[in-house]
KEMI-682921 format. One line per field, with one value per residue (C-alpha): x, y, z; residue in one letter. Coordinates in steps of 0.02 Angstrom, whole numbers, plus 32768, in hexadecimal, padded with zeros to 4 digits. Example, Ala and Ser with C-alpha at 12.3 -4.5 7.8 and 13.67 -1.06 7.14 Angstrom:
BEGIN
x: (8267/82AC)
y: (7F1F/7FCB)
z: (8186/8165)
residu: (A/S)
//
This chain:
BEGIN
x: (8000/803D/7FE1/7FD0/7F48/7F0C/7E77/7E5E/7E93/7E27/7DE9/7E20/7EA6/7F21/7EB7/7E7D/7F36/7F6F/7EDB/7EDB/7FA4/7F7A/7F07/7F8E/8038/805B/80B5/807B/80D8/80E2/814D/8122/8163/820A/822E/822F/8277/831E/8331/833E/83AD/841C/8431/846A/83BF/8377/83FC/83D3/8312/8328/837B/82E0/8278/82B8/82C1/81FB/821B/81EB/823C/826C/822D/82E2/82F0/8247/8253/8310/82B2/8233/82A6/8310/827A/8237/82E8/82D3/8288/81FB/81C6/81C8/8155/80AF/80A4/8032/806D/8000/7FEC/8072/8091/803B/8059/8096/813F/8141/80EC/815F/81DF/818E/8180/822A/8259/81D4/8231/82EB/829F/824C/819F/80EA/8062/7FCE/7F43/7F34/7EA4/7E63/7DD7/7D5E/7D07/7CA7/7CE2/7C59/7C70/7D2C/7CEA/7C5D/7CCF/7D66/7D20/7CB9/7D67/7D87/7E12/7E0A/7EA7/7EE7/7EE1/7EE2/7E4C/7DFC/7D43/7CD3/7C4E/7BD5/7C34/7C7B/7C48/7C56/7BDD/7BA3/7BB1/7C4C/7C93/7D2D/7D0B/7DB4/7DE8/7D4A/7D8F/7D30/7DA6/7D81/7DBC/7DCD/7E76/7EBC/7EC9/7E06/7DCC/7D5A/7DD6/7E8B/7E2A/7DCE/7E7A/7EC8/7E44/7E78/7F37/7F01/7E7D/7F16/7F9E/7F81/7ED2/7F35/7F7E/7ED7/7EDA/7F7F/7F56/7EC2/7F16/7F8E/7EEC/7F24/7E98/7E14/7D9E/7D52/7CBA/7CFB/7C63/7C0E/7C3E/7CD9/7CDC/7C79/7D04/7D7C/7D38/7D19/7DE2/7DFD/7D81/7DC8/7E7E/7E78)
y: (8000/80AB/8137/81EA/8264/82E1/8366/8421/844B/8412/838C/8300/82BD/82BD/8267/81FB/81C3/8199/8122/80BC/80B6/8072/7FF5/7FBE/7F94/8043/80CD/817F/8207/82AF/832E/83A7/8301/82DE/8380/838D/82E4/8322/83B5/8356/82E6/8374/8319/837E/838F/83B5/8449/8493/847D/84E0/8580/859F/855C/85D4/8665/8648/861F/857C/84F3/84BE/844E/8414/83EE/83A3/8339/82FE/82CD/8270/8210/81E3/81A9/8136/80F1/8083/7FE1/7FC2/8062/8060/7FBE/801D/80D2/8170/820B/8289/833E/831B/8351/83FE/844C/8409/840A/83AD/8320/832A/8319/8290/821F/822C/81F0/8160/8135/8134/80CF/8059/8088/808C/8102/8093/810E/81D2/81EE/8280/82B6/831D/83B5/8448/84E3/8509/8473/8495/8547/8508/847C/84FB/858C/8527/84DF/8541/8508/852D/85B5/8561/84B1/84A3/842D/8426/842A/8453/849A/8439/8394/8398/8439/844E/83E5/84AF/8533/8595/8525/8497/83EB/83E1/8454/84D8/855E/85E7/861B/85C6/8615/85FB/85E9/8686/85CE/85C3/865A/8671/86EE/8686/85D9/861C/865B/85BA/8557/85EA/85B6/8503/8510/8585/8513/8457/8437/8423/8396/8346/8343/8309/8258/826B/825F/81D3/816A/815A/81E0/8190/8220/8206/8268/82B6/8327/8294/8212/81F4/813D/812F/8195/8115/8070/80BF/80F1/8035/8010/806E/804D/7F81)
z: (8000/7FC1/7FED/7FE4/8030/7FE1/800D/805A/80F1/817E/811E/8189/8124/819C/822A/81A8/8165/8227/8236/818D/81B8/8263/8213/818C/81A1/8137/818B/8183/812E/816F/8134/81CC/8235/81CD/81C6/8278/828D/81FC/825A/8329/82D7/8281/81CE/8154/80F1/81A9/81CC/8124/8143/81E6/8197/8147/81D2/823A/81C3/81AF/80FE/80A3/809D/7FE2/7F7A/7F63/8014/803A/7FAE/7FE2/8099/8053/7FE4/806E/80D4/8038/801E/80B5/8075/8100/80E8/8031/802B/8087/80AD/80B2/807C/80D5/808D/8019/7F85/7F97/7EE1/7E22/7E42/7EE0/7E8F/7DFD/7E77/7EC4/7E2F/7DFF/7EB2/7EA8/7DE9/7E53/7EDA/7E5B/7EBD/7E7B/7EBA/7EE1/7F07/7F1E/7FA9/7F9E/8027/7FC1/8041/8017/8038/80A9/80ED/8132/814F/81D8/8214/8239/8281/8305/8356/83E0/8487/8548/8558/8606/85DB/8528/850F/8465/842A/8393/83C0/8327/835B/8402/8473/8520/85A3/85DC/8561/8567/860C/85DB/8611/8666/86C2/86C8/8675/861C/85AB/8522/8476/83C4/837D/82F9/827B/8285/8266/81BD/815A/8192/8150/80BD/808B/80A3/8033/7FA7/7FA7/7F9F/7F22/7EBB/7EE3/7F30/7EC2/7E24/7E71/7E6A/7DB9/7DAC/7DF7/7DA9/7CFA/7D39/7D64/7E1E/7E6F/7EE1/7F1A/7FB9/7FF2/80AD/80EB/813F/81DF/8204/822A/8162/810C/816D/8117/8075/8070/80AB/8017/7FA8/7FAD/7FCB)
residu: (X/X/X/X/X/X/X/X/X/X/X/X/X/X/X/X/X/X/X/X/X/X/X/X/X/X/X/X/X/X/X/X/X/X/X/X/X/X/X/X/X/X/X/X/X/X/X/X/X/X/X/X/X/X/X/X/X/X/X/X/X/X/X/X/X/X/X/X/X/X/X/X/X/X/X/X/X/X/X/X/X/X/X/X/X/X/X/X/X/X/X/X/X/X/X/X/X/X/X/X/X/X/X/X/X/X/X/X/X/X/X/X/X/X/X/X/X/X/X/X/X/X/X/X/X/X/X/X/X/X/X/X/X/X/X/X/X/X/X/X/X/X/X/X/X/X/X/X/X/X/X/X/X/X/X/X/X/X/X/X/X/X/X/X/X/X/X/X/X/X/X/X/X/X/X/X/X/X/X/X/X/X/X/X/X/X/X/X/X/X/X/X/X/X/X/X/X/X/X/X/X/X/X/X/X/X/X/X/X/X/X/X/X/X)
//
C-alpha cells in the first residue's frame, strides 16, 4: 500500500491518514514530522531545512523533496506508506515521481477527501480551546457539557484560535484551491485519483478509504 492524501485543509486528511496507517502495516508520512525529526537529529538536509525554518521562510522544494527521498529509501518503509499533505503543488509531485522512478516505487492510490468550502468554513470556525488548559471542542461536534464552561478544569475562558477565524481559513482554502487543487488533476490524469466524499461521519469516510484503496 502506497498512499498519498490529498484534500483542503481541515478536511480530515491528516486524522484520516494516522488511522488507515494504524490499521495497515503502512507508515504515515509527514513532512511537518520529518522535518522536525531532520532537524533534532542535525542531518545535513535537517540543518539546511532549519535556516529557513527559522528565518520564517519556506522550506524548498529541493530540500523537502531530498527528506522524503531519504525517508522512502528505507525498504520497510518503501513497501506501505502514507504520504499525508504531500505533495502540495505541480512541482512537488514532479519531484515526487522522479524519486518514486529512482526508488523503483509505484503510486497505488491518490486519496483525496473531497469537502465543500462551506463545509471546512462551518467545521473550522466552530473549534474553539479553554486558554488555561488547552482542551479542544467544536462547538457543532463536541461543545462544552455547559455553555462557555471547559469540562476539565472549569474554566471560562474559552476562545477561538487566530487559525479559525472565517477570513485566516477562507484565505487558506484560496491558496489551496490556487496551488494544491491542480494536484488533483494531476493523479487524476495518471488514473491513480480516488475521490472520497469527506463532509459526512467519520467512522463512514474511514471504511470507504479502506474500500477504496484494497
Amino acid at each position: 500500500m502506497r498512499l498519498i492524501f490529498l484534500g483542503p485543509p481541515g478536511s480530515g486528511k491528516g486524522t484520516q491518514a494516522k488511522i488507515i496507517a494504524s490499521k495497515s502495516s503502512a507508515k504515515h508520512i509527514s513532512t511537518g514530522d520529518i522535518l522536525r525529526e531532520a532537524v533534532a537529529a542535525g542531518t545535513d538536509l535537517g540543518m539546511k531545512a532549519k535556516k529557513f525554518m527559522d528565518a520564517g521562510e519556506l522550506v524548498p522544494d529541493e530540500v523537502l523533496l531530498g527528506l522524503v527521498q531519504d525517508v522512502l529509501s528505507d525498504k520497510q518503509t518503501a513497501e506501505a506508506f502514507i504520504l499525508d499533505g504531500f505533495p502540495r503543488t505541480i512541482p512537488q509531485a514532479e519531484g515526487l515521481e522522479e524519486i518514486f522512478s529512482k526508488l523503483g516505487l509505484k503510486l497505488d492510490w491518490a486519496v483525496l477527501l473531497d469537502v465543500p468550502d462551506q463545509a471546512i468554513v462551518d467545521r473550522l470556525t466552530a473549534r474553539i480551546f479553554c486558554a488555561d488548559c488547552k482542551a479542544d471542542y467544536n462547538l457543532k461536534t463536541k461543545p462544552p457539557k455547559v455553555e462557555g464552561v471547559c469540562d476539565v478544569c472549569g474554566s471560562t475562558r474559552l476562545i477561538q484560535r487566530d487559525d479559525d477565524k472565517k477570513e485566516v481559513i477562507e484565505n487558506r482554502l484560496k491558496v489551496y484551491h490556487e496551488t494544491t487543487e491542480p494536484i488533483v488533476e494531476f493523479y487524476d490524469k495518471n488514473s491513480v485519483l480516488k475521490r472520497i466524499p469527506g463532509d459526512r461521519g467519520f467512522d463512514e469516510i474511514t471504511e470507504d478509504i479502506l474500500k477504496a484503496v484494497s
